[in-house]
C-alpha positions as CSV (number, residue, x, y, z in Angstrom):
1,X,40.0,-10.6,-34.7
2,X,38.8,-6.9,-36.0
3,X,35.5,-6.0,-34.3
4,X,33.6,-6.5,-37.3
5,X,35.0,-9.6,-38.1
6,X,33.7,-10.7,-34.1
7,X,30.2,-8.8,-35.2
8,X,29.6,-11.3,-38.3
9,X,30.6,-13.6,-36.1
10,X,27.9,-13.1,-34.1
11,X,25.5,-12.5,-36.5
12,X,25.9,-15.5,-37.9
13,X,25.9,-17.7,-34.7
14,X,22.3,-15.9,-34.3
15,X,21.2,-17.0,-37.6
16,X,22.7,-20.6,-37.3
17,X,20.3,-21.1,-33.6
18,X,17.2,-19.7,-35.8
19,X,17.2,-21.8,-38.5
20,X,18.3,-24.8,-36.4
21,X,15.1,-24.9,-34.7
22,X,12.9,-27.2,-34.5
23,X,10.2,-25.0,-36.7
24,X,7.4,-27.9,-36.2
25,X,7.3,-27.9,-32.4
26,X,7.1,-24.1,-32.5
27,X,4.0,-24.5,-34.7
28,X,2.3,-27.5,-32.8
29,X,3.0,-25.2,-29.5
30,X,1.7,-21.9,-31.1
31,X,-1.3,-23.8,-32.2
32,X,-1.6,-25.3,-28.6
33,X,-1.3,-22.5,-26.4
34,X,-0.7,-19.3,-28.8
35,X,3.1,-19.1,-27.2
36,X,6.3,-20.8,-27.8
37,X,9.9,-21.2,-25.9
38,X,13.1,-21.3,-28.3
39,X,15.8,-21.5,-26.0
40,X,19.2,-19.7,-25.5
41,X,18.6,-17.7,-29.0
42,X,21.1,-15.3,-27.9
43,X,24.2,-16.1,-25.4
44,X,24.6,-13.8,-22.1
45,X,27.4,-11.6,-23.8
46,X,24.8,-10.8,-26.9
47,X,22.0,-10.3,-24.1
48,X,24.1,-7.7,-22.3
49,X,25.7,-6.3,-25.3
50,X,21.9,-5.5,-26.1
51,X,20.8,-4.7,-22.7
52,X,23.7,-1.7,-22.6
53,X,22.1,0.0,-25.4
54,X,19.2,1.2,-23.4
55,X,21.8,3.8,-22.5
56,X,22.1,5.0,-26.1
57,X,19.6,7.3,-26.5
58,X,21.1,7.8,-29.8
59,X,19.2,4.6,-31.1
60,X,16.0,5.1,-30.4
61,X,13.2,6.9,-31.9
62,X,10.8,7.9,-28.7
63,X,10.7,6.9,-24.4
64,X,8.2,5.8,-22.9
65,X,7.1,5.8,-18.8
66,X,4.2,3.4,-18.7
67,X,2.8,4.9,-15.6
68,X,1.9,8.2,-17.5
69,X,-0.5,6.2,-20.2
70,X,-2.0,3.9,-17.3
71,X,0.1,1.1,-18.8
72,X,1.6,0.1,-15.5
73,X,5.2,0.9,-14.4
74,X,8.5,0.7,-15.8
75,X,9.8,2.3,-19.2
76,X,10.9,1.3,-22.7
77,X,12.0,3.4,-25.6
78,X,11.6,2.1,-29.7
79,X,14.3,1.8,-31.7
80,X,15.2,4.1,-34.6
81,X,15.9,3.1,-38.2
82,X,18.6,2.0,-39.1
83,X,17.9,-0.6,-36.5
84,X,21.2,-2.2,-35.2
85,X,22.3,-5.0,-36.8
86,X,21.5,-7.6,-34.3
87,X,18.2,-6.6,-33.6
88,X,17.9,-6.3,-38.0
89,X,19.2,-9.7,-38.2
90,X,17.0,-11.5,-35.9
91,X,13.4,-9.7,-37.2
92,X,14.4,-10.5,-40.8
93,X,15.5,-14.2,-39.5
94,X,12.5,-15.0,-37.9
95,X,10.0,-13.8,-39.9
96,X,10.0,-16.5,-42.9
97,X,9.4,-19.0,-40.1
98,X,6.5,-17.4,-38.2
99,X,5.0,-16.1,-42.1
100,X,3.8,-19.6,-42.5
101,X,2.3,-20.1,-39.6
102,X,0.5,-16.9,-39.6
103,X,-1.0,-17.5,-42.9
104,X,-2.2,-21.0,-41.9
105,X,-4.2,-19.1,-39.2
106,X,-5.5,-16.7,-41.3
107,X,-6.8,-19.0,-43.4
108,X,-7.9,-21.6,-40.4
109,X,-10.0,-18.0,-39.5
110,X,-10.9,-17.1,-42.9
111,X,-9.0,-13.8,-42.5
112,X,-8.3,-13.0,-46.3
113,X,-4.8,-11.2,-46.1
114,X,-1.7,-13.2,-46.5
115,X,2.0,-12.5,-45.4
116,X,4.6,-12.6,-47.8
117,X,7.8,-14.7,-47.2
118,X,10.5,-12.0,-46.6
119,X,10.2,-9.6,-44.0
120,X,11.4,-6.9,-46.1
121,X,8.5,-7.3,-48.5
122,X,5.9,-6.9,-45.2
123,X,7.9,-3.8,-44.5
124,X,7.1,-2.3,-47.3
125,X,3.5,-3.1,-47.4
126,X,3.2,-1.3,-43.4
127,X,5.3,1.7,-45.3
128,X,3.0,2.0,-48.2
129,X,0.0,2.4,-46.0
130,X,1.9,5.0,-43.5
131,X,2.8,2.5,-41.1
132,X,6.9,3.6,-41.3
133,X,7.8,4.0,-37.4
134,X,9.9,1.2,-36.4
135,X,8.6,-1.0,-33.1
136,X,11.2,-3.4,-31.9
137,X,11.8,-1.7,-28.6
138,X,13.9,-2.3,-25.2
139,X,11.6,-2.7,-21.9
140,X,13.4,-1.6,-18.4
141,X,11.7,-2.9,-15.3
142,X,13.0,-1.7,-11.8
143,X,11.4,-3.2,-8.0
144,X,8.0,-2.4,-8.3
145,X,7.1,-2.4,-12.5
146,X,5.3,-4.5,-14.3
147,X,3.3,-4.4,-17.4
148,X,-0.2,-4.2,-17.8
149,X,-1.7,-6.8,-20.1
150,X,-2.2,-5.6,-23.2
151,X,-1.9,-6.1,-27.5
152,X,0.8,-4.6,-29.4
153,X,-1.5,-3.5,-33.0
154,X,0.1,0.1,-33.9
155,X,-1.9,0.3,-37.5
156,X,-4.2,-1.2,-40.1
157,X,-1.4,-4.3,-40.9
158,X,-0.6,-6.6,-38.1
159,X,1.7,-8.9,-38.2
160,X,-0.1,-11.7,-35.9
161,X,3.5,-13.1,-34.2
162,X,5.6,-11.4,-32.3
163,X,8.7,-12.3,-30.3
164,X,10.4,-11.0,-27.1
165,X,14.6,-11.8,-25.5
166,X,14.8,-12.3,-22.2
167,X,17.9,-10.0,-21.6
168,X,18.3,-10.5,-17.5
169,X,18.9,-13.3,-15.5
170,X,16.2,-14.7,-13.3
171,X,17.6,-15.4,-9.9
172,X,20.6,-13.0,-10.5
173,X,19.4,-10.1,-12.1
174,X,16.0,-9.9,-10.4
175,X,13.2,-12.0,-9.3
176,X,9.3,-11.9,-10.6
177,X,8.6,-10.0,-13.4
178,X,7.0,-13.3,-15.1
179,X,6.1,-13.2,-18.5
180,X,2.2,-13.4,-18.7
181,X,-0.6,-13.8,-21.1
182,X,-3.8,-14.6,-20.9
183,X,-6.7,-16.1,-23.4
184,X,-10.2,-14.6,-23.2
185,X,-12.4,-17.9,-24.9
186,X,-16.1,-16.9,-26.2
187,X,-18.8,-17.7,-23.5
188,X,-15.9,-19.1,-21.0
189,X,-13.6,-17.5,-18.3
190,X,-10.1,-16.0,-19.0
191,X,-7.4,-18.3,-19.1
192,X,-4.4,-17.5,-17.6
193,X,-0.8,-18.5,-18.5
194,X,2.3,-18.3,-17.3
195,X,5.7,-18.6,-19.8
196,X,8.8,-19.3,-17.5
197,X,12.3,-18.0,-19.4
198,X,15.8,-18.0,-18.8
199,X,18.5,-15.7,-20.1
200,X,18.4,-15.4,-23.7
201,X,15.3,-17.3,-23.9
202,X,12.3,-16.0,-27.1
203,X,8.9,-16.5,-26.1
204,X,7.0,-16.0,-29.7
205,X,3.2,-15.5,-28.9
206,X,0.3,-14.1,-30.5
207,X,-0.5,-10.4,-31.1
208,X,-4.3,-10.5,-30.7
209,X,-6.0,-13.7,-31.5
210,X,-5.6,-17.4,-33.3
211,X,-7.5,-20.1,-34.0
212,X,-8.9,-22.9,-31.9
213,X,-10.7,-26.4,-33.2
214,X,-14.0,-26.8,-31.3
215,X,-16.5,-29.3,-31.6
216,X,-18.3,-26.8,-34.4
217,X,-15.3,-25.9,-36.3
218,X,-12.5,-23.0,-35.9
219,X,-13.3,-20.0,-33.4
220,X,-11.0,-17.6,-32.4
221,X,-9.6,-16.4,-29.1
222,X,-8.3,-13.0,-27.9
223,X,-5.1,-13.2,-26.5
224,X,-3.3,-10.2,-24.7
225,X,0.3,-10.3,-22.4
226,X,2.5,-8.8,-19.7
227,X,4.7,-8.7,-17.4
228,X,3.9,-9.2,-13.3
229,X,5.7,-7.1,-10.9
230,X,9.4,-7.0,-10.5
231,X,10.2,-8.0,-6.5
232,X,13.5,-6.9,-6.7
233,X,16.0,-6.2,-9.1
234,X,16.9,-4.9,-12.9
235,X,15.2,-6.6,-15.3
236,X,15.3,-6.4,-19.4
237,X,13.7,-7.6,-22.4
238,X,13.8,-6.9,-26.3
239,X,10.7,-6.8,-28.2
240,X,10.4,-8.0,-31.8
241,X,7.7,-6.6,-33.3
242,X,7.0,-7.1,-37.2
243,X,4.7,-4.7,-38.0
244,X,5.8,-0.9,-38.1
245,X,3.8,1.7,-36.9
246,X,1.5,4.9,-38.4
């Protein structure tokens, strides 16, 4: 079979394990908890075929050493356009999905914007207002990193879903590094959560806030994520972000 051939392949296994999930419990769990788990959305081979590309420097746009900015330790560098085509292929299948949801919170917060339904069409609304820089990055941990918590926002749009791979196995590849969040609820402590994934595991979560019933009607909570330290090991991830950045 002729590379390309294996690549559409591929593509299309990707695209088959996105649209066969179960879309409902991903809502119900976003509006839960404000994180999701879809399982085994790429397979090891696709999760190191990704992983190797951190040594491309070719594909990405800019590097970045978190302990320079005070955003802890470790290093991850955005991807350029054209993005490659599995990283392309997953953003644009996901987004129709999470659009939904995302307007049912915006309107559950009476935030006036709405989403449209193709990703491409978001795009070019982030363009339009400078936003071009692509954000779907790769994230490198080493012994010792971690990742401050913190919101991915980049510009006036935000998309308010976004989506990160699990690239390494837990166990194998490392140990800690957990993926973190917590919830900050008006006129109560923090919450703190903690997402457990596998190899080739998503966890979709929110970018800043989303809604919660109370006994008064809708409020919203602040969210805001990480990563705790790395005990030993190699560990990365791929961030799917769907808004670009000015």
């Amino acid at each position: 079979m002729k590379t390309v051939e294996k690549d559409e392949v591929c593509l299309e296994g990707i695209i088959r394990r996105v649209e066969e999930t179960d879309w409902k419990s991903v809502c119900d769990s976003l509006d839960s908890e404000g994180n999701t788990i879809i399982s085994g959305v790429l397979t090891p081979e696709q999760c190191k075929q990704i992983a190797a590309m951190y040594a491309r420097d070719e594909l990405f746009r800019s590097r970045v050493v978190m302990a320079r900015h005070g955003f802890g330790k470790g290093e991850y560098k955005y991807f350029s356009y054209p993005l490659p085509e599995i990283v392309h292929s997953l953003r644009r299948a996901v987004y129709p999905y999470l659009a939904l949801i995302a307007n049912d919170w915006n309107a559950a917060m009476n935030i006036a914007v709405r989403f449209p339904e193709q990703h491409q069409e978001f795009l070019a609304r982030c363009h339009e207002a400078g936003q071009t820089r692509p954000t779907p990055l790769l994230l490198q941990y080493e012994a010792g990193d971690y990742n401050c918590l913190h919101q991915d926002l980049y510009g006036e749009h935000v998309f308010p879903l976004q989506m990160a791979i699990l690239l390494s196995e837990p166990g194998k590849d490392f140990t800690g590094g957990e993926f973190v969040m917590t919830e900050q609820r008006p006129r109560m402590q923090s919450r703190p959560m903690v997402v457990p994934l596998e190899q080739g595991d998503a966890v979709i979560f929110a970018v800043h806030h989303r809604p919660v019933k109370g006994s008064k009607g809708v409020y919203r909570v602040n969210l805001r994520h990480g990563v705790s330290r790395l005990l030993t090991g190699q560990r990365h991830t791929l961030g799917v972000i769907f808004h670009d950045a000015t």
